[in-house]
Every structure is written in C-alpha cells, then in structure tokens.
N, C-alpha and C positions, 0 to 999 in steps of 0.2 A: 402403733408401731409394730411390725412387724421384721423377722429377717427372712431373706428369701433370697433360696441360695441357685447357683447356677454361673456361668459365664457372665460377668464377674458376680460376686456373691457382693450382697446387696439388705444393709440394714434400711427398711423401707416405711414408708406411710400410707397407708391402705385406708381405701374405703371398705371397711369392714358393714358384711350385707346379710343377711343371715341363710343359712346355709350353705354359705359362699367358699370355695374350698382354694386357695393360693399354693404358689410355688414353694413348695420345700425341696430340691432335688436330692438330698439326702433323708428324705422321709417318705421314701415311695409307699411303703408299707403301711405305715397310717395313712398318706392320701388316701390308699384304696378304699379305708374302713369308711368313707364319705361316699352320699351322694352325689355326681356329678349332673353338670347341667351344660355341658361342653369345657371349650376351653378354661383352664386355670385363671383366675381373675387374677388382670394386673395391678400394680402398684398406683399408688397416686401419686407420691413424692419417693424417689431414691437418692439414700444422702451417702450410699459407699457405706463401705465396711467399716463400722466408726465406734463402734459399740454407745448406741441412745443409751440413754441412762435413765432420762423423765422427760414427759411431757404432758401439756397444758393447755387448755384451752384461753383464751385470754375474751373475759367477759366484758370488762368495763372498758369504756371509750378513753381514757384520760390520756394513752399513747398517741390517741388521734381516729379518725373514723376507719383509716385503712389496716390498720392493728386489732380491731373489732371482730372477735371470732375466728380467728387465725390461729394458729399454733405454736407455742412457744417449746424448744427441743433444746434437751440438756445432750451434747457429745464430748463424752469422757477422754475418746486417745485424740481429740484433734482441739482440746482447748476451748471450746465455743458455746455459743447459744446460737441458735440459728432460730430464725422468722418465719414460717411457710403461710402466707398468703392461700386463702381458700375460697374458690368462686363453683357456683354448681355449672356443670358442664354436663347436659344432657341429663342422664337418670345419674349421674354419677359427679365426681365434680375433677376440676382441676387446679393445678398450684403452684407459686412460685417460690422457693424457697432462695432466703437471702441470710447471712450472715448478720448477728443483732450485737452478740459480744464477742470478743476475740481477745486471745492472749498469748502471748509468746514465750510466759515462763512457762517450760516443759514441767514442771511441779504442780501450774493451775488442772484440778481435773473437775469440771460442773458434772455433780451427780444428780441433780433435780434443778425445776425449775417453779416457784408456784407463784400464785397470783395474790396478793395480799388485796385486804377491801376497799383501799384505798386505790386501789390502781397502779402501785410500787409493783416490782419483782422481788424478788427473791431468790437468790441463785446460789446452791450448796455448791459449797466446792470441797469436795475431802480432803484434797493435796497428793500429798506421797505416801502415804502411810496405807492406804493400801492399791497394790499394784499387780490383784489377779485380774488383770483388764480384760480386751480382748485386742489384738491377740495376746496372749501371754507373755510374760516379760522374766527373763530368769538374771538380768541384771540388775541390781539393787540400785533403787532410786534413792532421795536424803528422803528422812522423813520429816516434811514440812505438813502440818496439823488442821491447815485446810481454815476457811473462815465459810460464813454468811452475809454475802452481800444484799442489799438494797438497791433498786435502780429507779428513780423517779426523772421523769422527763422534764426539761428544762423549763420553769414559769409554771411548774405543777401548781395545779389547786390544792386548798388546803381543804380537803373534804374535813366539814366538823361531822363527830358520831355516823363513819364508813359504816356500822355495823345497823346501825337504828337502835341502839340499846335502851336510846334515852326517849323512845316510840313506845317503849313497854306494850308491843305487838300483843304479848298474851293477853292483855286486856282489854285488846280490840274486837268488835264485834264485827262479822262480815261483810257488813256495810262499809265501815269502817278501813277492812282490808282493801275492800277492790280497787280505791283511788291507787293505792302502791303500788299496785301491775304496771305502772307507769313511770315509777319511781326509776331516778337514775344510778342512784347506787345498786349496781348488783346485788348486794349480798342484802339486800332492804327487799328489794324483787322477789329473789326467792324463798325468803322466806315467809312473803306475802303468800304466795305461791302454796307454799307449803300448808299452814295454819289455813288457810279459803280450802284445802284438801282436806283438814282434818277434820272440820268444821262440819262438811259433809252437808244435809239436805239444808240444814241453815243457809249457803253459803248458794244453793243451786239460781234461784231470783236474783242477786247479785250478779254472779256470773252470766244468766239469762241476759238481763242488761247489756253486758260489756258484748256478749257475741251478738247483739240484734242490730249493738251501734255499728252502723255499715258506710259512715257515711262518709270516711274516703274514700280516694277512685287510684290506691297506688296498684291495682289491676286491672283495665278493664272485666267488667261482671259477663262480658259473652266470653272471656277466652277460655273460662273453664267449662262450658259447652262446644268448643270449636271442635272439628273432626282431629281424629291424632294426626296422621300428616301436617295440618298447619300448626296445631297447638308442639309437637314435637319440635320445631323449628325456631318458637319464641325463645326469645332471651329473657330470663329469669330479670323480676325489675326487682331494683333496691326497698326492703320493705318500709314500711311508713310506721310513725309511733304507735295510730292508732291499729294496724294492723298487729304490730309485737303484742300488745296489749288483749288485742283480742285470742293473740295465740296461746297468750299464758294461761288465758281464761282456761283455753280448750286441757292445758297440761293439769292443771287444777282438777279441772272436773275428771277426765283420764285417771286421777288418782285415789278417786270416792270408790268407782263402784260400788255405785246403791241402787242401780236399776234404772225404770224407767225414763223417770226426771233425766238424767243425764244422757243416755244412749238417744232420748230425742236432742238435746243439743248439738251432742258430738253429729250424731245425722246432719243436722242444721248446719254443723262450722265445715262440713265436707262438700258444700257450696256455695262457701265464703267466694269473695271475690279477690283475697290476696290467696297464693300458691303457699306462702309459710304455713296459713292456717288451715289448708286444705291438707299442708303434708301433713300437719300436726295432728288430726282428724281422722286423716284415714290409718296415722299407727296406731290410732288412740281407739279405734272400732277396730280394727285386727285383734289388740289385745284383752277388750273389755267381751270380745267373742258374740256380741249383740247380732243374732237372726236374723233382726230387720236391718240391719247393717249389710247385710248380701248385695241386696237390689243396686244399695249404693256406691258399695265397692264397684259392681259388675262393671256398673258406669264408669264410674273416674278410671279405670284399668285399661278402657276402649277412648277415652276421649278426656284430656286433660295433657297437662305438659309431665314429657317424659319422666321426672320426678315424683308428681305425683300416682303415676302408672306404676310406675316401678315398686311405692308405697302400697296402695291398692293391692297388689297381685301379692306381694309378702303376704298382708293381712289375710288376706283370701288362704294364703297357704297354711298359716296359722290356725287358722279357723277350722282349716280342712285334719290339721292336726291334730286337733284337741277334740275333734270330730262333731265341731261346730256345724256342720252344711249338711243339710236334712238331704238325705234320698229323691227327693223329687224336686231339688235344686241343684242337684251334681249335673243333670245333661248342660245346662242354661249355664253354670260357673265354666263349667271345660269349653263353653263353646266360647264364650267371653276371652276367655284366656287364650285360645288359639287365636281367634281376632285380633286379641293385641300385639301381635307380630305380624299384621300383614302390610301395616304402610305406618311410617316409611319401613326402612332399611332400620332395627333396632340395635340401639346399642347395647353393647358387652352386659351390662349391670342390668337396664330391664330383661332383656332373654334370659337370663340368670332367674329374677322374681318370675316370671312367669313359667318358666319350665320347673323349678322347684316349686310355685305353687299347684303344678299340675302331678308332678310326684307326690304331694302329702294328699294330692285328692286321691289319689287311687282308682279309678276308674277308668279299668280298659276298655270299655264299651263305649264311654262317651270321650275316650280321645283315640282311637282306632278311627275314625271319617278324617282326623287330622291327617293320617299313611298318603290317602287320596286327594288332598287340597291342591290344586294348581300351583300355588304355591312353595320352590325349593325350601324357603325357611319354616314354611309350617312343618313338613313333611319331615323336615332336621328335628324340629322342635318336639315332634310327634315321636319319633324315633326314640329321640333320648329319655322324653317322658316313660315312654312302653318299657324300653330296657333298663330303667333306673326302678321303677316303682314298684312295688311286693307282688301287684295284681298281674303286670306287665305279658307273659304268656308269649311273647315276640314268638311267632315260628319263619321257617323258612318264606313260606309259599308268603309271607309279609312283608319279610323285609330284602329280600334278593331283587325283586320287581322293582326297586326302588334303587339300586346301581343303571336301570338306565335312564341317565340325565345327565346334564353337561355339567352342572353346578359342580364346583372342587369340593365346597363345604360338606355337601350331603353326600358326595361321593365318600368322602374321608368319614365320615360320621356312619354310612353306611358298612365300608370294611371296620370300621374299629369296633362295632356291633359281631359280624362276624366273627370276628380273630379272634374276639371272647368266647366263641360257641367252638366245642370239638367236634369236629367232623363236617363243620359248616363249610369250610375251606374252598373245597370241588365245586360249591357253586359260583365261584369268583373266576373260577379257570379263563372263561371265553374273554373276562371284562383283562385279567392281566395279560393274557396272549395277546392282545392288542397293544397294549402299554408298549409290552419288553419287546415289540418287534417295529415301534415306532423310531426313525431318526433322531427326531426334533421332539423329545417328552416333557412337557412342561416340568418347570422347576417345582412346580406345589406335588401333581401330579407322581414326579419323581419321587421326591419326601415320601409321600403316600404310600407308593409302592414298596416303599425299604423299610420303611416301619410296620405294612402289613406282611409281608414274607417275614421278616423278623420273629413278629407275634406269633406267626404259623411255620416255623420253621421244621415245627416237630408234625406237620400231617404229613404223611405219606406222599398224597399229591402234590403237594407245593414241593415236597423234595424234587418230585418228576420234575416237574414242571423245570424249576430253577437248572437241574443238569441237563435237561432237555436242550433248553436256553445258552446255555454256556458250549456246547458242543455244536448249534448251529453256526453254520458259516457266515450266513445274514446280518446276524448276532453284531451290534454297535460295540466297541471295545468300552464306550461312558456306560454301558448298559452291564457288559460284562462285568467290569469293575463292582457296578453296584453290587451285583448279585456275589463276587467274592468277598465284598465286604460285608452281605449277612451272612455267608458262611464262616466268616471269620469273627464276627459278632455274638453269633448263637449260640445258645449255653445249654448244650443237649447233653445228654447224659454220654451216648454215643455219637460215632460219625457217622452218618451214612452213606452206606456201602457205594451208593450212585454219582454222592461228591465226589467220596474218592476218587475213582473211576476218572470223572471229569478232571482231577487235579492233575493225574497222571496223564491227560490230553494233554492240557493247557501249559504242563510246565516247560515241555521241550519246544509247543510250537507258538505260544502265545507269547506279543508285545513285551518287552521290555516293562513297562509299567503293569502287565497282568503277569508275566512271571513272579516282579516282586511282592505282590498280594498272594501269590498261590505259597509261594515261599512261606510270608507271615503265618495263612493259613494253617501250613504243615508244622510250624516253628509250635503254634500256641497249642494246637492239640497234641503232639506230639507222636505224630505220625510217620512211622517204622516204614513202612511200604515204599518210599520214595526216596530213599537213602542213596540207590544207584544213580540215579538223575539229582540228585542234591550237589553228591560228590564229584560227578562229570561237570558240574558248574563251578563249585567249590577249586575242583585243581584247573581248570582249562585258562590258557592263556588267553583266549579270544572273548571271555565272557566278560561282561561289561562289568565294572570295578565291584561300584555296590552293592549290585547283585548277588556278586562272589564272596562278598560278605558277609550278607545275610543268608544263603546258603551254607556257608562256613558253620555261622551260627547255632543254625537251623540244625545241620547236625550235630554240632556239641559234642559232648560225650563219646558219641557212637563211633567216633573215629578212635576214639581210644589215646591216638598218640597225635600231634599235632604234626602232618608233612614238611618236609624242610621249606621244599618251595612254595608252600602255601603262608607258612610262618615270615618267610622274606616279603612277599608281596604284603602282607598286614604292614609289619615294619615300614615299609616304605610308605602304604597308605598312611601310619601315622607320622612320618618326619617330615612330609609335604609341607613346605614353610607356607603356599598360599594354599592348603587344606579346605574345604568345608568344615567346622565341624561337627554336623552330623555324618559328614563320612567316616571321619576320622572316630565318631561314636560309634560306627558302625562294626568300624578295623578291631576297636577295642573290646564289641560285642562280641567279634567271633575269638579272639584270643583268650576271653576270658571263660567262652562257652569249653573251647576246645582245651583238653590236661596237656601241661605242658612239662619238658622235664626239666633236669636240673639247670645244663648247660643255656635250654632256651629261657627259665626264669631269670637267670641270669644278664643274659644278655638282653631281655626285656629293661630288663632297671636301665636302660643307657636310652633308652625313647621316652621316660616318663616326660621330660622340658618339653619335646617337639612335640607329644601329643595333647597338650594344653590342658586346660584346669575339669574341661567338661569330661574328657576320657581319661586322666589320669588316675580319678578314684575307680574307675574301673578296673582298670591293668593293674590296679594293688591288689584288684580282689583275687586273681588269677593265682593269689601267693597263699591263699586259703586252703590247708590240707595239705600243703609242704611243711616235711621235716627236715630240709636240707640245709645243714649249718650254712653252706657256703652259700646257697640261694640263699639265705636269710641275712646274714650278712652284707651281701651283695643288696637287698633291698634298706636293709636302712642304711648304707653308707650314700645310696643314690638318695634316697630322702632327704638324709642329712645336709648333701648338697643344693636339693633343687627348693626351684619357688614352688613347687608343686603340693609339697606337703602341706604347705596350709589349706589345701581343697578338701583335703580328707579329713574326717569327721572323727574324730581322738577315741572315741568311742571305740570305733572300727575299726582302726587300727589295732587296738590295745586286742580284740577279739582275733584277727588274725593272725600278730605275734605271739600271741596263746598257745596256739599249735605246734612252733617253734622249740629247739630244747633250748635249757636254760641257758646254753649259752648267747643265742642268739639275744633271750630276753633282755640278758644283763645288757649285751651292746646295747638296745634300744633303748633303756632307763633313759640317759639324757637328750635322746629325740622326744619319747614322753612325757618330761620332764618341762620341756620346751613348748608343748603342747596342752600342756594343763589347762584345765578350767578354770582360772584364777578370777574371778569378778574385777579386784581391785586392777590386776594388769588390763584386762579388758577396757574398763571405766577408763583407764589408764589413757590406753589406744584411741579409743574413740574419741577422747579430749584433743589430744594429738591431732586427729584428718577433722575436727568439726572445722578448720576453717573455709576445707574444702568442699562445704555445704552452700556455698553462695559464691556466685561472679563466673561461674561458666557461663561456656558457648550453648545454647540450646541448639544449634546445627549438628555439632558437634556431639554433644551429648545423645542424640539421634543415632549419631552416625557407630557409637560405641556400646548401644543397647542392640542394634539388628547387626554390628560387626561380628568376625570371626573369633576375635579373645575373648571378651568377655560373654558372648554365645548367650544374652540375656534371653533373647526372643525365641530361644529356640525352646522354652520351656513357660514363658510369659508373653502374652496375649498385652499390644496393644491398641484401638483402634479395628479390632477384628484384623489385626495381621499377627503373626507370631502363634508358640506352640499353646498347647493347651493341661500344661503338666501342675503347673502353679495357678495363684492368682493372678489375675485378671487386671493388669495397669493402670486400664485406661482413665483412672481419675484417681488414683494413687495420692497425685499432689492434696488433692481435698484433703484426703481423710489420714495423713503421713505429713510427721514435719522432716525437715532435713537430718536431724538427730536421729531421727526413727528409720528414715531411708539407710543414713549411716551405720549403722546399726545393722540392719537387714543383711547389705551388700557383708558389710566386714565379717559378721558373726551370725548367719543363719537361721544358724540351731538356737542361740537365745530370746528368739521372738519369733515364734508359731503361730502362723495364720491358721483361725479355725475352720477346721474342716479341709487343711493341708498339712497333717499331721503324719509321721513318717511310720510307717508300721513294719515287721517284720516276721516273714511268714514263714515256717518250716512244715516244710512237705517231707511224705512218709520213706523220700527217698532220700531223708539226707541231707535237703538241699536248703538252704536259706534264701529267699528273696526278701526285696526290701523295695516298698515302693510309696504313692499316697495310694490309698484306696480308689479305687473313678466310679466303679458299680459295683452292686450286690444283690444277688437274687437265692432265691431258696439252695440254687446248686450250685454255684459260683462265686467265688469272689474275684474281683478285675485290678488288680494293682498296675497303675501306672510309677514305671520304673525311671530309675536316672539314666536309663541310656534311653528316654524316651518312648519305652517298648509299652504296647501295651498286656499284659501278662493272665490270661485267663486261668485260676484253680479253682479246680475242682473240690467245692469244701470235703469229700469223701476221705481227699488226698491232705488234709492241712495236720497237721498235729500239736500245731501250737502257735496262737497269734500274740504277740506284745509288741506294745507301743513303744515306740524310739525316739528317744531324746533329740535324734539327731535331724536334720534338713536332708534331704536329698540335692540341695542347694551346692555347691562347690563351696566351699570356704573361702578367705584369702582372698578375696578379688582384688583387696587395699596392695596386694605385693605382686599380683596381676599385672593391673595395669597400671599405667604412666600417673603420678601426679595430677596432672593435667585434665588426663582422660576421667580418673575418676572426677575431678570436679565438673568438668562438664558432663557426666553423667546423672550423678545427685541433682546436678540445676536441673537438666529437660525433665527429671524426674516427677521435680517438686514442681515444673508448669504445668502438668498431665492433670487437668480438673475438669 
C-alpha cells in the first residue's frame, strides 16, 4: 500500500519492484535522491483517499479458489474491507478490487485485517475512540470501544489442528518434511517450508526429489525456450499442485545458502516447465548471488514470459550490486540486457528491471553501442542507463545526435537529459525553432516543449529564444500562450530583462487571452515597469471586463488610492445577479488588492449578499489595517445581517477586527459569539440537515456543483472538468459517506484533507497571504489562494509560515443554498465512485 499524491490524491496498491521509484507529488525532493529508470511507476489498484489501515495477503483456499492470494484491505474513514482480486499482467500484474465488508455505523473503523489458520478473518475494528484519521476530524465522535470480529464462509470446514501442532514438525526428519510442501493448511506448509530450510544439507536430496518430479505438463516445457516476442504474449496458466510444490521446494532451498548443492538446484528449477518455479528461481539466484547463475539469468532475461524477464534482469542487477558479475562477464550481461528491450514493445515494469539492472552494472563502455542501436527504445534505454549510473560520463557530442528522430519517447528523454546539464541548452535551439514555429504541434510534443523551457528557463539562450518567439508576427497565439505560461511558471531569482521587454509588446497589442497572461505575469513577479499600461486598462471604458480587473489587481497598492470610477465598475461587476463567479472573484481581487478609504469601505459592506459566498471572504479582507470606527461598524452591522458571514472563517475574522479600536471590538462580541467553534452546536447542525443526505436529484445535484452559488467546481475537479484548488471529486462517493460530505460542505475547516491544508504566509512587506501550498522549490514557494490566484514567493521575501486551522473553503454553504439544492448536492455527491 502505498499513497500517491497528485490529481486526485490516491491511497493505492503498487507492485512494489525494486528500485522502483512511484508518484509522491509532494515529495519532489526525496524522488530526486533515487535512481530513475524513466517514467514514475504506476499504481496497481487505486482505492481513493481513504486512509488503508492493514492489509493481507489471503493464503488458504477455504473462501474459495478466487479468494486465493488476493488481497484483503482494512479502510478506516469509509467503513470497509474491501477484496482486490490479483492476476499477473505482463511483467507486472493487474486487479480488481470489490467490496468484502461494509458498514453504515459511521462509529465502525476496520484497522487491520488478518488471516487466522483456519481460513477465518479477522477484522479490528477500533470504533470511536480514536479519531486522528485521515483526513482529520476536529468534531468529537461518541466513543464506542471498537470489537474483533471473525468472519467464516458459509458451510466452512472444520479444519482439526489448522496449526499442525499435533505433527510435532520438530521431530520430523526431512524425509518426513517434504510430503508437507503439499499440505493444505497453510500454516502446515510453511512451516514445512521453514524447518526443510533449517535443516539445511540434510534436507538438499529431499528437496532434489521434489524439483526433478517434473511430471505435470501445467506449462508446456518449450514455452520457457520460446523467443521473447511470442513467450511475452502467453497468458500466464493457472499453477498445478505439483508445480506449487515444486516452487516451495525452490523457497526452501533459497533459504540455506550452503553453496554448491543448492545453486545446482536453483540453476536446475530456472528451467522448470511451470513460470511460478522459474520466477521463484530466478529471485532465488539473484539473491544467493551464485556466478554460475549469470549464463542463466542472461537467458531467461532474452527469452522467457515477461515475468520471468522482468525477474531475471532484477537479479542480474542485484548481482551487479553486490558486485557479483566478474569483469569479463560485464560486456555479454549489458548486451543481454539491451536485447531484452528489442521485441516486443516492453512493458512499464520490465524496462524498469532492465534499465536499473544496467545502472548497478556500471559499465559505460559496454552500454555506450546501445546510444547507436537502430532501435528508439534501446537508444531511450541506453540514455537513461549512461545518465543515471556513477560511471555514466554522457557528453554532448553523445547525446545531442540523438534529438534526431521522430520517436516522442526518446525525444522527451533526450531534452530531459539536457535540461539537467547547464549550459547544454544551445544545442536544442534548431530542434525547438522548429516546434515554436509549427501550426499544428503535437500534444506530447507540446507537453515537451513547456516542461523543457521550463527546466531551462534560466539559460541565457532559451531566454532569447522564448522573447525572440513571442515578438514574432508568425508566432500561433496557442504557442504564444505557452510560452507566457513558462514565464509565468518560472521560479528565477530575477526577471529577465528581454521578457520584460516582450511583456511591454504584448500587453497593448496582443489577444485578449495573451493580454490576460501577461497581466498574470506582471501580477506574480511584481513588476513596476508596466504600471502606465496596467492603469490605461485598469480605468478605460473600452477594455474588456476581466481584464480590467485583473489589471486593477495587478496594480494593487501602487495606486495608492482606489478611482471612483474604477471602484463603481467593481461594484457593479459584483452585484450582476447572473454574474460568473470567477468574475465577480476577480472584481473582489482587485478591491481587495487596491486601499480603499473610509467612505468606500463603507459603502462596500452593502455588496457583501450580491457578491456571493466565493468573493465575499474576500471583500472582508479589504477591512484589514482599518481603524475606522464607522467603517468597522459599518462592517459588522452588514455581517450581522447577511447570509454571508458564515463563508468567513471565525478565525479571520476575529484577526481583522483586531485592528479595530475597542469600540468597534465590543460591537462585534455577539457576531463572534455567534460564530464560535462550539462542537456540541455544530454536532448539533449536522444532525439537523443529515436527512438531506439521501433522496436528491443527481441531475440536479450536477447542476449545483458546476452552478454559479455554490461555485463548487471552480476550486474542485471533477471528471477532469473543474478548478484545480482542492481535492479531486471524482470518486469522492467511495471513499466519503454522506455524514462526511455533510460535514465538509457545512464546516470546512473541521475536516482537512491531507495535503490541503491552509497555510499562512507573511512577506517582509507586511503583507499576509493565505492559500494551500501547490509547489515548492529551493527559491519559491507557490500558494494557491481562495480567489483562485496562483501566488509565487519568493522564500528570500517570507518571514514567517504557520499553519491554519482554517479551509480556504467558504463556510455556510447549509444557509447558501436552498434545501433542496443542498440535498440534491450531497446525493450526486455520494454517486461520484
């Protein structure tokens, strides 16, 4: 079990491969400290953000044959046990996960799951009593004490002595043992298993037996000689008794290392005619590190089904670790190992054993001919090897020759080689002047391009290059875009001189859509130079709404004092009864960026209703660093009227009537008062709307997560439509019961999704921002804010980061919306799986 975070963040079940490196997208820093061997290995099973708790493998048959080595998964916030069905799928496998137990008291939480010897379960349940789950929960649960269940299948056998106790195994001789390898009770098996390993050269002629009996056919005995292409193709066959039997033998002996006697065996079971005993074999010669074991790995790596390759080429790497593979067996190992990529088309998991067994070889002499193979996925294969391993040496005149090819893979693999090297950049110039002046640029190709300029944002030349590019006439506006959006991305210490330049083109004569990027641009570095052209956008009547607002924005501060008729046009953008509301997020942007005086904070309080729950905590904040009794008054009597204040987060409030003199404070007491963090009143409410957790409209309920009140989407993702500010919907109902949706929507801030936690950053000018975290690099931190901004600091500039209690969430949705609406929101909610 692993968690793996990203769009949507994902408690998951991995084929775990050895030095296989997985998705953490908030762990960039330790990915790095790994060797890579391309792309990030996927998941095998994703069961949503659910917090696993335990899991198990399920040994004995007595559920039935399709239960038989499958996985049994304890999930703590969603009630369950859940089944994942596991078949090998190529060098890797695949699965289907199904629900096993379920429960509807929000009180049941399964913390483990195990297997008793009888073939029973066993399922902990803790209860209530403790409830730092994930996400976090700051409403008090009852504390119910939790039990141990049992779970036996209907017509179960009465297994007598599950354990073999009454076998008195220790006083069996090896002889004796080896019938057991066959034994139906698991926990008899293994520890046959066990004691035949302890036993050691006694136990080698026993075991020699059980691997010579060959005399099922659940393999055919030519497939594990067939070329890879066809053997990659078989379907894995269901194994036979006496093949298990013979595999155990191989785990046995695997666990002696005493030498000779045995490394001939395990040699011997790596041309068994069943695939289990061949896998079993070839882990069991990687780790016992035997020399004459080479020749036979070399084989099963080139010709055998992709599983056992995949095996093979680990061992090999293993071997090459521990610095197993003699000097005049390293040309013949590397050349093996580039073979094993050329037919077919490899999957994710062997490219993975093979290229990391080519990194623990170390040897850039015998895998430098792979640069040259006809080949695109050797020459990939070759690449990553040379630039991952110690010996490695990659120079130019190596790997530049190798951008021309038509392949995406080896293209991307070849710049991502580059964009690591300083000063390497210039030799890319000719391959991306072609890209950025193409019409029709592939979508992979695109990707490519914006994550290599990205990387290389700080060479000299790609600066050219990029303002070269944006000032051409020829220049595709999708192309321009891109290019504003690395510069609006990159995390350089300075701007450079030549962006600028170009920003001051593009802001008077470019698009509509590339003004608002140049805009962003200037907004996030904080760029002085273009304040006359911000402002001629900012006051002109002709300039297109949003724009004029993000311009507004953009200059903030520098205006000093907020224009009247630029203050009016906000206002109207927020009273528009059929509004966007990311416009009307926009309106409140620049109000809140721009100091406003008395008379217009005043007058602000009479737009909190019309500008809805999503911009209303903003326009509070605009009241931060007033001491103006009558503004302050003026703002909690509008409070005290509207449905608005429940949006705003009590926290924040209380921080910016701070400022306030005491008179205003006093007024506020029974708005804050009103506002309290009270659990019992909360527990209170939510008992209240639970019955409007079931019997909506799911049309409906649709219709009120992408509408304009409740403005769900415009911060939550679901389906791959909607913003990107929160978690990720799109299977919500799995892993969230309706209590827990209830919850969410009502009260926010009491149940934090990890790794959407609110933080709060103060910059050395003053200024408080508050957003979730999105990125973080040595010089940057990126907070994604509640008006949806994305916010680049400079860490030079931060002087103090703490965590908040609070959601960036609106509050209050319960006094939002309609009845109704919320019910049919909660249901489409809770279908989302």
């Amino acid at each position: 079990i692993n968690i793996m975070e990203g769009q949507p963040r994902n408690d998951t079940i991995v084929h775990w491969i050895d030095g296989g490196v997985y998705p953490r997208a908030d762990q960039e820093s330790c990915l790095a400290e790994f060797a890579h061997t391309g792309p990030l290995l996927p998941a095998m099973a994703e069961l949503g953000h659910v917090a696993v708790s335990g899991t198990m493998r399920y040994r004995s048959g007595e559920f039935g044959p399709e239960y038989r080595n499958g996985l049994f998964t304890a999930i703590f916030n969603t009630h369950r046990v859940v089944h994942t069905k596991v078949e090998r799928n190529g060098a890797t496998f695949r699965s289907t996960t199904e629900d096993f137990l379920v429960s509807d008291d929000p009180n049941f939480h399964p913390t483990d799951v195990l297997e008793d010897a009888d073939g029973s379960l066993l399922v902990i349940d803790t209860g209530g009593w403790f409830r730092i789950g994930c996400p976090t929960s700051q409403v008090a649960r009852p504390e119910f004490h939790g039990a141990i269940y049992r779970i036996r299948r209907e017509g179960a056998h009465r297994i007598a002595d599950p354990r073999g106790r009454q076998l008195k195994l220790a006083k069996r001789t090896p002889r004796d043992l080896a019938p057991l390898l066959a034994e139906f009770r698991y926990a008899v098996r293994e520890q046959a298993i066990d004691r035949l390993a302890v036993a050691g050269e006694a136990a080698v002629p026993v075991l020699k037996a059980v691997i010579e009996n060959r005399g099922d056919a659940d393999e055919p005995a030519e497939k594990a000689g067939q070329p890879a292409e066809t053997a990659a193709a078989a379907t894995p066959e269901e194994e036979t008794a006496e093949a298990a039997v013979r595999r155990r033998a191989v785990w046995a002996l695997a666990r002696m290392r005493n030498g000779r006697a045995t490394g001939e065996l395990l040699r011997m079971a790596a041309s068994d005619p069943a695939e289990s005993v061949r896998l079993a074999a070839a882990r069991s010669l990687g780790d016992a590190g035997d020399p004459l074991a080479i020749p036979v790995l070399e084989q099963r790596v080139v010709s055998d089904t992709p599983a056992v390759r995949r095996t093979a080429a680990t061992s090999l790497g293993r071997m090459a670790r521990a610095g197993g593979i003699p000097a005049e067996q390293t040309e013949q190992v590397a050349r093996q190992l580039l073979h094993a990529l050329r037919h077919p088309q490899p999957d994710r998991f062997l490219e993975h054993a093979v290229i990391m067994a080519l990194i623990r070889l170390d040897s850039r002499e015998h895998t430098l001919p792979g640069l040259a193979d006809p080949s695109p996925g050797i020459r990939r294969a070759a690449l990553i090897a040379l630039d991952q391993m110690k010996s490695g040496g990659l120079t130019r005149e190596l790997v530049v020759p190798l951008l021309d090819t038509d392949d995406p893979a080896l293209q991307e693999q070849v710049l991502a080689v580059i964009s690591a090297r300083e000063g390497w950049a210039e030799e890319t110039l000719g391959l991306l002047r072609s890209w950025l002046t193409r019409e029709n640029l592939e979508p992979a190709q695109r990707t490519i391009l914006r994550g290599f300029l990205l990387a290389q944002a700080g060479d000299a030349s790609i600066q050219q290059l990029m303002a070269t590019t944006l000032t051409a006439d020829a220049t595709s506006e999708a192309t321009r875009l891109d290019l504003l959006d690395v510069m609006y991305r990159a995390t350089l210490a300075g701007f450079p001189g030549q962006w600028n330049y170009v920003l001051a083109v593009r802001l008077p004569q470019g698009t509509v859509a590339e003004q608002m990027q140049v805009v962003r641009v200037i907004a996030s570095r904080g760029l002085t130079s273009h304040d006359q052209a911000l402002r001629k956008l900012a006051l002109s009547e002709q300039t297109e709404p949003l724009l004029r607002m993000e311009a507004a924005a953009a200059l903030g501060q520098r205006l000093k004092t907020m224009p009247p008729a630029l203050f009016a046009f906000l206002l109207q953008q927020l009273d528009l009864p059929d509004g966007e509301p990311l416009e009307k997020l926009a309106a409140a942007r620049a109000v809140n960026a721009v100091p406003l005086d008395e008379a217009q904070l005043r007058e602000l309080t009479k737009h909190f209703e019309a500008a809805g729950p999503l911009a209303a905590p903003l326009l509070i904040r605009s009241f931060a660093g007033s001491q103006s009794i009558a503004a302050g008054k003026a703002l909690v009597a509008a409070l005290g009227d509207s449905t608005v204040v429940r949006t705003v987060s009590p926290h924040e409030l209380t921080r910016i009537l701070r400022g306030f003199p005491a008179e205003v404070q006093q007024a506020a007491e029974p708005l804050l008062a009103g506002l309290g963090l009270n659990p019992a009143q909360q527990e209170q409410r939510l008992a209240e709307l639970l019955p409007l957790t079931t019997g909506g409209d799911l049309k409906a309920g649709e219709a009120v997560f992408f509408g304009r009140t409740a403005a769900c989407s415009r911060c939550h993702q679901v389906n791959g439509k909607g913003g990107r500010v929160g978690p990720d919907l799109s299977r919500i109902g799995r892993i969230r019961t309706g209590r827990d949706l209830l919850e969410s929507v009502v009260y926010p801030s009491a149940s934090l999704a990890r790794g959407f936690g609110t933080y709060s950053v103060l910059t050395e000018d003053g200024r408080i921002h508050s957003g979730v975290i999105s990125r973080e690099s040595a010089g940057v931190l990126t907070l994604r804010t509640a008006d949806l901004a994305e916010l680049p600091i400079p860490r030079s500039r931060i002087e103090e980061i703490r965590e908040s209690p609070a959601s960036i969430m609106p509050q209050g949705l319960d006094r939002t919306l309609r009845e109704q609406e919320l019910r049919d929101l909660l249901t489409w909610l809770q279908s989302l799986k």
